[in-house]
VOZARO-223717 format. One record per residue (C-alpha): chain; residue in three letters; z, x, y. Coordinates in steps of 0.05 Angstrom, whole numbers, plus 5000, padded with zeros to 4 digits. Last residue first. Layout:
N
SITE   chain   res     up   east   north
SITE       A   ALA      Z      X       Y
...
This chain:
546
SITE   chain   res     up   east   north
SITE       A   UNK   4892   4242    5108
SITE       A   UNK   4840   4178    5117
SITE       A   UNK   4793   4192    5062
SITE       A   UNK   4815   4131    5023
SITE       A   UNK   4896   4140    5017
SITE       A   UNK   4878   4148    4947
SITE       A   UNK   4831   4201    4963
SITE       A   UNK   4879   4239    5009
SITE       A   UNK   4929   4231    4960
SITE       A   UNK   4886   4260    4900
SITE       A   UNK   4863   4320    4949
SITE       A   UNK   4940   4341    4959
SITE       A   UNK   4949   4326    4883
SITE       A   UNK   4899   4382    4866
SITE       A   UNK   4910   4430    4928
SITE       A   UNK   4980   4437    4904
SITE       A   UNK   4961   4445    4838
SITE       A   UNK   4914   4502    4854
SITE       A   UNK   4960   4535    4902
SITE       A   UNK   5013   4531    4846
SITE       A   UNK   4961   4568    4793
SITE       A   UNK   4945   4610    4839
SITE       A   UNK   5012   4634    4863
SITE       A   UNK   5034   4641    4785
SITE       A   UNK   4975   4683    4768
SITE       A   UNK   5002   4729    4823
SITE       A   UNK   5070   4736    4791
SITE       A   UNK   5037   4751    4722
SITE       A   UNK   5022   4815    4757
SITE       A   UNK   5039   4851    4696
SITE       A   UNK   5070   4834    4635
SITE       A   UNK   5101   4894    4593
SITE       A   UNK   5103   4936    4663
SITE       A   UNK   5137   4877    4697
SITE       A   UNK   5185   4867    4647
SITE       A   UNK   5205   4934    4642
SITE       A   UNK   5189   4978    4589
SITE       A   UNK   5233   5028    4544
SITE       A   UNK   5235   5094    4548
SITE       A   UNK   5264   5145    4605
SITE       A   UNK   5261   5222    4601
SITE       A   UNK   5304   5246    4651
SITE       A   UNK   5300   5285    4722
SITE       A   UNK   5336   5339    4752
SITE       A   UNK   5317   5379    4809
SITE       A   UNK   5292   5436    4839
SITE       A   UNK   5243   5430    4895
SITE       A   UNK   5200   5480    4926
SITE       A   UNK   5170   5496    4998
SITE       A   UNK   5107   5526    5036
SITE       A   UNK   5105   5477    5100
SITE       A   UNK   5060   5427    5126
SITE       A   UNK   5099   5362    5111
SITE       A   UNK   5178   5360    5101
SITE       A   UNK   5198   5364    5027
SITE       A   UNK   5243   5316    4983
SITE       A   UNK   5304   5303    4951
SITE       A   UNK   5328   5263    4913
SITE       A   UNK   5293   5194    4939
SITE       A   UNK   5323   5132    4916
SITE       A   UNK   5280   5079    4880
SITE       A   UNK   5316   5062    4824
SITE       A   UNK   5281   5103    4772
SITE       A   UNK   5291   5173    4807
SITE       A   UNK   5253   5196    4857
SITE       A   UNK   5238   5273    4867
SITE       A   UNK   5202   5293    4920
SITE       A   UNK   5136   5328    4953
SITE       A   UNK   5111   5309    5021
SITE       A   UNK   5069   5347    5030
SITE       A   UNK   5030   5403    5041
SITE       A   UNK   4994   5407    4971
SITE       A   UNK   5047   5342    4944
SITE       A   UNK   5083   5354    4876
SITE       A   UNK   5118   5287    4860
SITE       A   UNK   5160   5279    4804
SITE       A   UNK   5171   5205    4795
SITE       A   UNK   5230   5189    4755
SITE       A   UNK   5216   5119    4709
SITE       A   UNK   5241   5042    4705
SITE       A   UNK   5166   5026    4708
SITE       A   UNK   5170   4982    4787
SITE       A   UNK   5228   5025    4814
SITE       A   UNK   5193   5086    4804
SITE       A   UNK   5127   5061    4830
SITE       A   UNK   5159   5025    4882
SITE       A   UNK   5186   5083    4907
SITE       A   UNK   5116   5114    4892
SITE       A   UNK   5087   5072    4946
SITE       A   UNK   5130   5103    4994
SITE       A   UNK   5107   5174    4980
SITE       A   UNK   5035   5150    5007
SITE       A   UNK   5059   5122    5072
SITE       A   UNK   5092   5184    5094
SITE       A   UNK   5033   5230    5079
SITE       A   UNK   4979   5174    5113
SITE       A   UNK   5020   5181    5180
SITE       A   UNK   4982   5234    5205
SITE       A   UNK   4990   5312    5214
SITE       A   UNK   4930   5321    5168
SITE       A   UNK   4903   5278    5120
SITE       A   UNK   4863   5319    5080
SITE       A   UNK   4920   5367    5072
SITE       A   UNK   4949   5312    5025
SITE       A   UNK   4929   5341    4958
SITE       A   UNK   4961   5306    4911
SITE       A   UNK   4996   5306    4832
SITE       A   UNK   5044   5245    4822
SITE       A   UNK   5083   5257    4758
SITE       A   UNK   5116   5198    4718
SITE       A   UNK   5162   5210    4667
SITE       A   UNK   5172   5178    4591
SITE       A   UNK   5097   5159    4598
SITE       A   UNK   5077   5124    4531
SITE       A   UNK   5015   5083    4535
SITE       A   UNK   5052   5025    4563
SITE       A   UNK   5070   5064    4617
SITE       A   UNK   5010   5095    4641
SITE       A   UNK   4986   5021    4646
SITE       A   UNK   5034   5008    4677
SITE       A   UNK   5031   5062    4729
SITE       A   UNK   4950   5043    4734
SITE       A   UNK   4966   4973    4746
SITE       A   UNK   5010   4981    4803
SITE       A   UNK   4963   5020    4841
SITE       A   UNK   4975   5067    4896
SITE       A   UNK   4992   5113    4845
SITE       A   UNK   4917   5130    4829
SITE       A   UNK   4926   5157    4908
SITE       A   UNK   4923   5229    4883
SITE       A   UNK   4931   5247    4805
SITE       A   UNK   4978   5206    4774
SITE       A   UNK   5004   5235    4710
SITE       A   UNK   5048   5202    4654
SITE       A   UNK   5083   5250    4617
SITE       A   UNK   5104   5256    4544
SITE       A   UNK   5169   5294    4540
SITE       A   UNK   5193   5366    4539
SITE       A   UNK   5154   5393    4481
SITE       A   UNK   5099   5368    4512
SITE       A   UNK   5054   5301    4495
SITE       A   UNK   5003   5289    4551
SITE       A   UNK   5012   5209    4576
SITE       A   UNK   4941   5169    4575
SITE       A   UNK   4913   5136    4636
SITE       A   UNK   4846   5135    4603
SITE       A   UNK   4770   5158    4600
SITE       A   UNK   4763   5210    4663
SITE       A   UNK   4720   5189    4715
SITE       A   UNK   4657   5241    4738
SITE       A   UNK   4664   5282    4802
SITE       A   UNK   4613   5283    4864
SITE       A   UNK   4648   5288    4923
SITE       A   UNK   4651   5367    4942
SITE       A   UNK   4634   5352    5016
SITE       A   UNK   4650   5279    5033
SITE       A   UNK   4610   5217    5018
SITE       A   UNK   4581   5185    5069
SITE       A   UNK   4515   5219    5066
SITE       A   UNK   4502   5213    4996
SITE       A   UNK   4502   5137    5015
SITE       A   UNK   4429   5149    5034
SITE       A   UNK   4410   5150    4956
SITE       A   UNK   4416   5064    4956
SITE       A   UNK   4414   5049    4890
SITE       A   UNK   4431   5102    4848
SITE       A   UNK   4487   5125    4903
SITE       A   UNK   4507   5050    4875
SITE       A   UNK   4580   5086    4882
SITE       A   UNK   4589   5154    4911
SITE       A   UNK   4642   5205    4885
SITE       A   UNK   4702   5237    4902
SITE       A   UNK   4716   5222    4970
SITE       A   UNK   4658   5168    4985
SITE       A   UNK   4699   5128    4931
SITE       A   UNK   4760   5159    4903
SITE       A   UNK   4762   5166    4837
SITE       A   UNK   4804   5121    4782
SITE       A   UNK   4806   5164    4725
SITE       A   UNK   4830   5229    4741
SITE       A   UNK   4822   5278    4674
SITE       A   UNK   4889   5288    4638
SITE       A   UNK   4895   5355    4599
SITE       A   UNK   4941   5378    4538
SITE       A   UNK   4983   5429    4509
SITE       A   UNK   4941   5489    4525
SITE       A   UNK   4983   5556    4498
SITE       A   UNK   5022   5600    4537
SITE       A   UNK   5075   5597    4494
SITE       A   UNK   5119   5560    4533
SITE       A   UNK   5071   5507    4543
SITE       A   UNK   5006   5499    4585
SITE       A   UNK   4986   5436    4613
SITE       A   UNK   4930   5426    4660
SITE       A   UNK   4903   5363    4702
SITE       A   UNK   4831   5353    4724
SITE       A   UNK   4791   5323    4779
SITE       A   UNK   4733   5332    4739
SITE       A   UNK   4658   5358    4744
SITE       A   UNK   4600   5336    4695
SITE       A   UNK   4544   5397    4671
SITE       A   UNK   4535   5367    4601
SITE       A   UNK   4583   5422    4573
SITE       A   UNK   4637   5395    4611
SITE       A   UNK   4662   5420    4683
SITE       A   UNK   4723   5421    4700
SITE       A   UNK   4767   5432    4770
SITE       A   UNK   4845   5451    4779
SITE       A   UNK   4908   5414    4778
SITE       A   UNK   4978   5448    4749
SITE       A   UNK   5031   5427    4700
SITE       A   UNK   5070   5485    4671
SITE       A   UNK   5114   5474    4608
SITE       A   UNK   5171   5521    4617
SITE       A   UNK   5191   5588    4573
SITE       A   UNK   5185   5631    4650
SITE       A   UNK   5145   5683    4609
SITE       A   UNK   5106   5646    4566
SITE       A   UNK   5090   5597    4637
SITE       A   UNK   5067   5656    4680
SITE       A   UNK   5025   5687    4620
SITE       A   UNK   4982   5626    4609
SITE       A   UNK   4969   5628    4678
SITE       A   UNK   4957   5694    4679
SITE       A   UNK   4906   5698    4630
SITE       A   UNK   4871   5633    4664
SITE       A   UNK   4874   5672    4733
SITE       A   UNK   4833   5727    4695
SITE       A   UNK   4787   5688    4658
SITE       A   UNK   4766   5641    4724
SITE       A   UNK   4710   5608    4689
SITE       A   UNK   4758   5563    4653
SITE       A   UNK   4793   5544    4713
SITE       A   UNK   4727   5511    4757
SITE       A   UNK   4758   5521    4824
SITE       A   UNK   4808   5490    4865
SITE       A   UNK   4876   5513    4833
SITE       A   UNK   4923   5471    4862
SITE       A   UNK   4876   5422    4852
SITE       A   UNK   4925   5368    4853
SITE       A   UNK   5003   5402    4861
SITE       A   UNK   5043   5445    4818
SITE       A   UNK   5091   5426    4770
SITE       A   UNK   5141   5462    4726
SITE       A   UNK   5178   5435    4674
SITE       A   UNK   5231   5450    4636
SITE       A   UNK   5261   5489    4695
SITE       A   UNK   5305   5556    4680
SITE       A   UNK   5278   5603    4719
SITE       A   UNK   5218   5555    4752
SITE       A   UNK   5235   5574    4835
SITE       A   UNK   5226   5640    4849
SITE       A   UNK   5173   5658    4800
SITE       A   UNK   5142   5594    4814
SITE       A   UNK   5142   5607    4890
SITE       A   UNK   5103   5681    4871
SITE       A   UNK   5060   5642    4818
SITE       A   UNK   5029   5586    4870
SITE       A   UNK   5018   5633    4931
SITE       A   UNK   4986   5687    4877
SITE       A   UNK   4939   5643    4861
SITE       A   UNK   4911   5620    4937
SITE       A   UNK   4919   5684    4954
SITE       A   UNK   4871   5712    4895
SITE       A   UNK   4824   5645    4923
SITE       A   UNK   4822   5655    4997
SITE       A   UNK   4755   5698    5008
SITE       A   UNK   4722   5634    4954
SITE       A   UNK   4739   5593    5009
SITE       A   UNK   4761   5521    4973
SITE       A   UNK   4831   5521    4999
SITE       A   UNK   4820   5552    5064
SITE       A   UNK   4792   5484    5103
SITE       A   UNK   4843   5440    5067
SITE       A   UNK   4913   5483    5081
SITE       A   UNK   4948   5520    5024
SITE       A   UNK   5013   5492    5030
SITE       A   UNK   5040   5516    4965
SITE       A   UNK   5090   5461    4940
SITE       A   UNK   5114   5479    4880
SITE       A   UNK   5161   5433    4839
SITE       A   UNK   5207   5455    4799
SITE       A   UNK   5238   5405    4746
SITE       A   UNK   5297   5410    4706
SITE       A   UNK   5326   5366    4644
SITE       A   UNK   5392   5325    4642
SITE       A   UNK   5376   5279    4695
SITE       A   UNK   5434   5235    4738
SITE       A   UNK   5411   5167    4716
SITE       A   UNK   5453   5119    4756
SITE       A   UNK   5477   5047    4751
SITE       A   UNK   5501   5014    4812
SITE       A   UNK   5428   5003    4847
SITE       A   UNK   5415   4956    4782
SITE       A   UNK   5476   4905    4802
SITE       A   UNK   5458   4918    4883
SITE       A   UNK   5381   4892    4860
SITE       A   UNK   5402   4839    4816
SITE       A   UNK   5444   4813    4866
SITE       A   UNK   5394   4811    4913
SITE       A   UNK   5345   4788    4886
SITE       A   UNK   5378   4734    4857
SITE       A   UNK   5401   4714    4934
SITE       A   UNK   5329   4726    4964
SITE       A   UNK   5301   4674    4908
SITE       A   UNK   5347   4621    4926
SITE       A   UNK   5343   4634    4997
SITE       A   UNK   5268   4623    4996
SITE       A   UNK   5283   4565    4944
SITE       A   UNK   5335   4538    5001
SITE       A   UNK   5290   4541    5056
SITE       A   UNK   5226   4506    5020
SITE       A   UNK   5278   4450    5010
SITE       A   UNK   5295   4449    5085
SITE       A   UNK   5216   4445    5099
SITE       A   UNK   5206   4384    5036
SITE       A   UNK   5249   4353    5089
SITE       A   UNK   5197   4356    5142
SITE       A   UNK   5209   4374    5209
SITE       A   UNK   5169   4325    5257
SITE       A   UNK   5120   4362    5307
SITE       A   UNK   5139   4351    5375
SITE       A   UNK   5102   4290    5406
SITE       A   UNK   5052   4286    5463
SITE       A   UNK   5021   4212    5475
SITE       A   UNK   4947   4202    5513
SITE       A   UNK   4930   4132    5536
SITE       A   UNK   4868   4094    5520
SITE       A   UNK   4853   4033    5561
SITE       A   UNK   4847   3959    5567
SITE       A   UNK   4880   3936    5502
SITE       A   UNK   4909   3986    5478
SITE       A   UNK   4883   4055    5457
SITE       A   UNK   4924   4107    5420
SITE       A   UNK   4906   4186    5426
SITE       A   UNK   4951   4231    5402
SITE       A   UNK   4966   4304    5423
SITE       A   UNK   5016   4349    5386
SITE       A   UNK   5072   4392    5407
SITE       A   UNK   5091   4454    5387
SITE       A   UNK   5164   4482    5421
SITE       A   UNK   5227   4465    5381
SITE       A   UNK   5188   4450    5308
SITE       A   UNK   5143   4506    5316
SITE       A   UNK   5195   4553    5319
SITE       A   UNK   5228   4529    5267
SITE       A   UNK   5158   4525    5228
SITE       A   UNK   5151   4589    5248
SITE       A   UNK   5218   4626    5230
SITE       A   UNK   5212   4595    5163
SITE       A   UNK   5142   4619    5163
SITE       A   UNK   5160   4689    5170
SITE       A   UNK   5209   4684    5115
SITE       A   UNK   5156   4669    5075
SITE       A   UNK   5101   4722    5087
SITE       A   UNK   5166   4766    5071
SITE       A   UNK   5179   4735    5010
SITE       A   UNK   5110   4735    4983
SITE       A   UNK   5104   4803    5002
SITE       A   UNK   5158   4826    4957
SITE       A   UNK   5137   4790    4897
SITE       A   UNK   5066   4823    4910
SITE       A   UNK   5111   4886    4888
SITE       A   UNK   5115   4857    4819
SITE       A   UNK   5161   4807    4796
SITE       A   UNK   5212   4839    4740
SITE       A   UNK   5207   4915    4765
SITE       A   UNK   5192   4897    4826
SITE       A   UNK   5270   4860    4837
SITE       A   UNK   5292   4929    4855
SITE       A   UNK   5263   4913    4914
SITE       A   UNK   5316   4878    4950
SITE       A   UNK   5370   4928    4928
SITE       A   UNK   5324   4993    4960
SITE       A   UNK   5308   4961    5030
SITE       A   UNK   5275   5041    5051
SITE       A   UNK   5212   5015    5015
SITE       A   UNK   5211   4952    5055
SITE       A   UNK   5147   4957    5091
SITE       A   UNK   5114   4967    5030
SITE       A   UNK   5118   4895    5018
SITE       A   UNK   5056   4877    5068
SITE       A   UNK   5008   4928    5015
SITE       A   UNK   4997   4990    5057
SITE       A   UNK   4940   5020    5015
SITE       A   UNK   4924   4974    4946
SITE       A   UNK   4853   4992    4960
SITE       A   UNK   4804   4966    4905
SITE       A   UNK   4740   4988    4865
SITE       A   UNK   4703   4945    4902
SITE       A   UNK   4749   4878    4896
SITE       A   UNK   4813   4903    4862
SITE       A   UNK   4874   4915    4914
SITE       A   UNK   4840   4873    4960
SITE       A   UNK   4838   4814    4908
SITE       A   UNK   4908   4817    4899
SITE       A   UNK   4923   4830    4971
SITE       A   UNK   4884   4757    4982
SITE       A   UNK   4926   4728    4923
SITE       A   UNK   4993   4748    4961
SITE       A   UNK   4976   4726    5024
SITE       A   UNK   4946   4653    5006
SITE       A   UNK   5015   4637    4963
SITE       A   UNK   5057   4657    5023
SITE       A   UNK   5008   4624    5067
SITE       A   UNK   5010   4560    5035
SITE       A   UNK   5079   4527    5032
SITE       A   UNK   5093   4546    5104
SITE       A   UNK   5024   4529    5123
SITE       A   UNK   5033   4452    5103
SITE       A   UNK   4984   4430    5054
SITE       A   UNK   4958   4366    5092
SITE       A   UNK   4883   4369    5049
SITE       A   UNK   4834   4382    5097
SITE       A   UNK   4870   4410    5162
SITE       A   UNK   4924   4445    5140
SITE       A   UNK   4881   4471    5074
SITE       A   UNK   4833   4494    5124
SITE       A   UNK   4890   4529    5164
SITE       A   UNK   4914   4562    5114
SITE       A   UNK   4844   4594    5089
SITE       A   UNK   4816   4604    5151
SITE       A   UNK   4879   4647    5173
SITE       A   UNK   4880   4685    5102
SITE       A   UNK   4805   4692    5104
SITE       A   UNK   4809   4733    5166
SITE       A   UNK   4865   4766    5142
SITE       A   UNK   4817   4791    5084
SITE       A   UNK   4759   4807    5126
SITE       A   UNK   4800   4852    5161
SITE       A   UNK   4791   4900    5109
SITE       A   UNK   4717   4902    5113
SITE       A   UNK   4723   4900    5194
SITE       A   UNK   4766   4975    5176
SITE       A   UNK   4719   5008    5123
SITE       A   UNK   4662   5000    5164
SITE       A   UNK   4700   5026    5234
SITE       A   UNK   4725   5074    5193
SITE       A   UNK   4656   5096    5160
SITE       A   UNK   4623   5100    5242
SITE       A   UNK   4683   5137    5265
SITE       A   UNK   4658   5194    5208
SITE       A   UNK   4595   5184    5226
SITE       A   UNK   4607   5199    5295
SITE       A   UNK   4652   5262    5280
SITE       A   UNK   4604   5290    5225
SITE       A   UNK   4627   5294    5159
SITE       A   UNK   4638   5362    5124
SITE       A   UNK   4691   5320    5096
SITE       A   UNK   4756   5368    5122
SITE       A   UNK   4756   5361    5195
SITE       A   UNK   4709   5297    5194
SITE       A   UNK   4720   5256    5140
SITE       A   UNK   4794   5266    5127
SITE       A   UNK   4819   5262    5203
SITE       A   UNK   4768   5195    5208
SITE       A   UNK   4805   5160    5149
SITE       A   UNK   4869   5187    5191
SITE       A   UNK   4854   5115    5223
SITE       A   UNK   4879   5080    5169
SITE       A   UNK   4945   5037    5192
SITE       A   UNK   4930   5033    5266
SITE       A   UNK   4860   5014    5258
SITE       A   UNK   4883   4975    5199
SITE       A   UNK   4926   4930    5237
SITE       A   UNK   4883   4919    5298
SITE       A   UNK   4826   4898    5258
SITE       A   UNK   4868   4851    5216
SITE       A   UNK   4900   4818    5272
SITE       A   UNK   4824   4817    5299
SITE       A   UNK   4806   4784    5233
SITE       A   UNK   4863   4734    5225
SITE       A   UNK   4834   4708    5297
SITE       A   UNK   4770   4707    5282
SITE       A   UNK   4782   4661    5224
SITE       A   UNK   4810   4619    5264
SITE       A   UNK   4767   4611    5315
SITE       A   UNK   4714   4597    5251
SITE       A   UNK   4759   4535    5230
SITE       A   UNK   4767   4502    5304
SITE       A   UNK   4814   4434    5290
SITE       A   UNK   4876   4449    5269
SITE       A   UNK   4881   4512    5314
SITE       A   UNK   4915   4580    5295
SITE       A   UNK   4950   4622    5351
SITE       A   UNK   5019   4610    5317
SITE       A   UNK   5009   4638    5254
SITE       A   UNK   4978   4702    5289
SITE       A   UNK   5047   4701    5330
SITE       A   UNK   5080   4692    5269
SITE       A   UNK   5059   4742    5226
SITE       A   UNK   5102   4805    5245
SITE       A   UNK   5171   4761    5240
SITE       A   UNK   5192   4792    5175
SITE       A   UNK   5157   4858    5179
SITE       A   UNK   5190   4864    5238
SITE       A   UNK   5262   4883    5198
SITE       A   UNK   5224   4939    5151
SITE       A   UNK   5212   4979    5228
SITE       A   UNK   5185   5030    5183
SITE       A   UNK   5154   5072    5225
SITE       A   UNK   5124   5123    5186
SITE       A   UNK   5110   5079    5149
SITE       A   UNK   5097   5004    5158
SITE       A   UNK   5136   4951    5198
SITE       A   UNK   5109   4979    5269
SITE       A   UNK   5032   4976    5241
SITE       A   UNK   5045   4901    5223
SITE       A   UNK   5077   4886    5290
SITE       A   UNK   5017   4921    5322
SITE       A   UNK   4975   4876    5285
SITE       A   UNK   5013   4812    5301
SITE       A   UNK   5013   4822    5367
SITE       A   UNK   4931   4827    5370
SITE       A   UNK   4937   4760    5341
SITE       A   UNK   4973   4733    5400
SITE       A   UNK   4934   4761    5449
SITE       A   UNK   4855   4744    5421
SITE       A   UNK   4855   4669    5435
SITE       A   UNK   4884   4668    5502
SITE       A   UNK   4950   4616    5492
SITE       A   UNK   5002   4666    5507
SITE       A   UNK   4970   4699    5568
SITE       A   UNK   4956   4632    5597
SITE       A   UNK   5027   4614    5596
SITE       A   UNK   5045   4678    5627
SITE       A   UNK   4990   4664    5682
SITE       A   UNK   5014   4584    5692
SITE       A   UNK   5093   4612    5705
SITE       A   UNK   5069   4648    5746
SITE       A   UNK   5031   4611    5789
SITE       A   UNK   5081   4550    5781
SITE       A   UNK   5144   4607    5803
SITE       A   UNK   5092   4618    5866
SITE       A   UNK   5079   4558    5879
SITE       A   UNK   5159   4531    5884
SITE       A   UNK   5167   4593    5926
SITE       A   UNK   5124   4562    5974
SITE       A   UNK   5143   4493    5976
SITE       A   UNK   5208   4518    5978
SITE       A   UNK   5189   4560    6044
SITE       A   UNK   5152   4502    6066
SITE       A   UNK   5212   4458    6065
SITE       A   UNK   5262   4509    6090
SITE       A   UNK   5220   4510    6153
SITE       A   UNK   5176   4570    6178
């Protein structure tokens, strides 16, 4: 064979290749499918926080000026992909410890998950519309676009505020310290931003664009690269503008320290889901909870046991209540504890109990925001087949308000279960007069899954967000103590009978955020608004033409 064939040869096969890897890159489905796995590698338990930066851009990338509903399809099977990864212990819950059956179960994830993805569908649709129609450029949309489409997630249908995009940087304590002025959707906003830095750069060096002119006897094709505009290297410097303050507020708050002058025990019983509500486990259920307290509370101002800790209905228990009452006169603490209600018109709570010193009742918070198809039904009026998605046990009433329970120790805020998974509630736990915040769960129902590690990072920014100590008492895990900056105490590993002992302060005063809001996110509209405004004025004025 001559030299010329053989390089004629080698020449196809470096073409063939090259052709298949390009291919690969510009199928419609690859790129976004990236972009979920990036997404799932940035979140707990993970926590790649550095990805979380560049996790968008291949979706970005993928999107088409020209083919709307592609688009669309693409932000949804990034989303699908995500949430699959991000959620699927929704089946774990269901099934093993729902009284759900395993199909079903699949069935409600599946549901829950193309629901979800709705929202990054929107978010490529959205940005690219506004490309295409009115010439806003995607790096000064989809910041804006992502942080009011997690708004509305986080309140549509009850909400789900699960695995916000800023979570991912839970471990990147001086950046968010800036939540407790801004807001956590503060956080995403900067990340969805940096991404599109990186894009448009990207973009700029590789992206071309086809134009068509025609001359006098034919019509010739031209490819450009995309032109960087300046209003890009301005967009640059108010990115780094706003990671700079953040910054150095952040390091300025990290150096001040709250040490704790009072003492908390936290029990954490491990009592797993499928014995906790056997009525043959119940005795050993109590006497778990007061033997750790017995070992752990001498001295403690406050002890705290986890949600349904005690899962039956407390006040027909008479001997448990006696020695509950007993267990905290003789350790001279206030003893926080969950258990079950029922009122006098037959109505079931996920309730919270605190006896004092003296073995008296000091107060009781009843969970307000419920979780749907885990704790009750909605429109189960409606459509009475939805019984069947909900899990065993799922039918408690809402409590009134996220009110504080005055003790001799302090007035505390309590969180019962994922309640802390949204900003609003903490404030508004806040503003009512928390001086601590306690985060009361039962995450057997997750399992061995990532859910347990995902949940105590939203309660980082919880901490960080009110200016407050989290005291977290966890079933099986993952308990802690956080104190108002964000830094983790100390803290249990998942599935095993532990306590903490720590110290923790009571804390007044209000941050900006938790006097405000998400005033952040009324910001973003009101800028996507105007932008869209004036972008639709020029395109008028320019008659239509873009």
């Amino acid at each position: 064979m001559s030299n010329k064939s053989k390089n004629k040869k080698q020449a196809f096969k470096i073409n063939s290749a090259f052709n298949i890897q390009h291919s690969i890159f510009r199928n419609d489905w690859f790129l976004p499918i990236v972009s979920g796995i990036l997404i799932i590698l940035s979140q707990p338990p993970v926590s790649f926080l550095s990805i979380a930066y560049i996790s968008l851009i291949p979706l970005i990338y993928s999107l088409k000026k020209d083919d709307m509903r592609r688009n669309f399809f693409s932000g949804f099977i990034c989303g699908i992909v995500s949430y699959l990864g991000l959620i699927y212990w929704v089946v774990i819950a269901m099934n093993m410890y729902g009284g759900i059956d395993i199909f079903t179960s699949f069935i409600i994830l599946l549901l829950f998950v193309l629901y979800l993805s709705v929202y990054t569908g929107a978010f490529a649709f959205i940005v690219s519309y506004l490309v295409k129609k009115l010439s806003v450029p995607i790096f000064i949309s989809a910041p804006l676009v992502w942080v009011l489409l997690e708004y509305l997630r986080s309140i549509a249908f009850t909400g789900f505020s699960w695995s916000l995009l800023a979570y991912s940087q839970h471990k990147f304590l001086p950046l968010i310290q800036v939540v407790s002025v801004t807001g956590p959707y503060f956080i995403s906003f900067l990340i969805v931003a940096v991404n599109c830095i990186f894009y448009q750069i990207i973009m700029g060096k590789t992206k071309e664009i086809e134009e068509i002119k025609d001359t006098e006897d034919k019509r010739i094709k031209i490819r450009r690269l995309i032109p960087v505009r300046y209003s890009f290297f301005i967009y640059i410097a108010v990115v780094a503008v706003f990671f700079t303050i953040s910054l150095v507020y952040g390091y300025g708050r990290m150096n001040t320290k709250d040490e704790g002058n009072l003492k908390a025990a936290v029990i954490q019983g491990n009592i797993l889901q499928d014995l906790k509500w056997d009525e043959a486990f119940k005795m050993r259920i109590v006497s778990t909870y007061c033997r750790k307290t017995l070992e752990a509370g001498k001295g403690a101002n406050l002890v705290i046991w986890p949600e349904t800790a005690m899962p039956f209905i407390f006040n027909d228990e008479i001997y448990v209540n006696k020695t509950i009452k007993e267990l905290a006169s003789i350790l001279k603490t206030d003893l926080l504890f969950g258990t079950v209600t029922k009122d006098n018109k037959g109505r079931f709570y996920n309730t919270a109990y605190i006896y004092n010193e003296a073995g008296e009742l000091a107060g009781n918070y009843n969970k307000v925001h419920l979780v749907p198809f885990g704790e009750f039904t909605p429109l189960i009026q409606y459509f009475p087949f939805l019984s069947s998605l909900t899990a065993a046990g799922g039918n408690f009433s809402s409590g009134e308000a996220h009110k504080p329970i005055e003790t001799k120790t302090g007035r505390i805020g309590i969180l019962i279960c994922y309640e802390g998974t949204f900003p609003h509630i903490t404030n508004d736990t806040v503003n009512n007069g928390a001086q601590v915040l306690v985060n009361m769960t039962n995450d057997a129902w997750f399992g061995k899954t990532s859910a347990p590690y995902q949940h105590l990072a939203f309660y980082v920014f919880r901490a960080i967000e009110t200016d407050r100590f989290v005291l977290r008492a966890a079933n099986t895990g993952i308990s802690a103590i956080i104190d108002p900056r964000g830094r983790i105490r100390q803290k249990t590993d998942i599935f095993i009978e532990d306590a903490i002992i720590g110290k923790f302060s009571l804390r007044n005063g209000q941050t900006f955020y938790v006097r405000h809001g998400d005033y952040f996110v009324l910001i973003a509209f009101l800028f996507l608004a105007f932008l869209c405004v004036i972008s639709s004025l020029k395109f008028k004025i320019k008659g239509g033409k873009g």
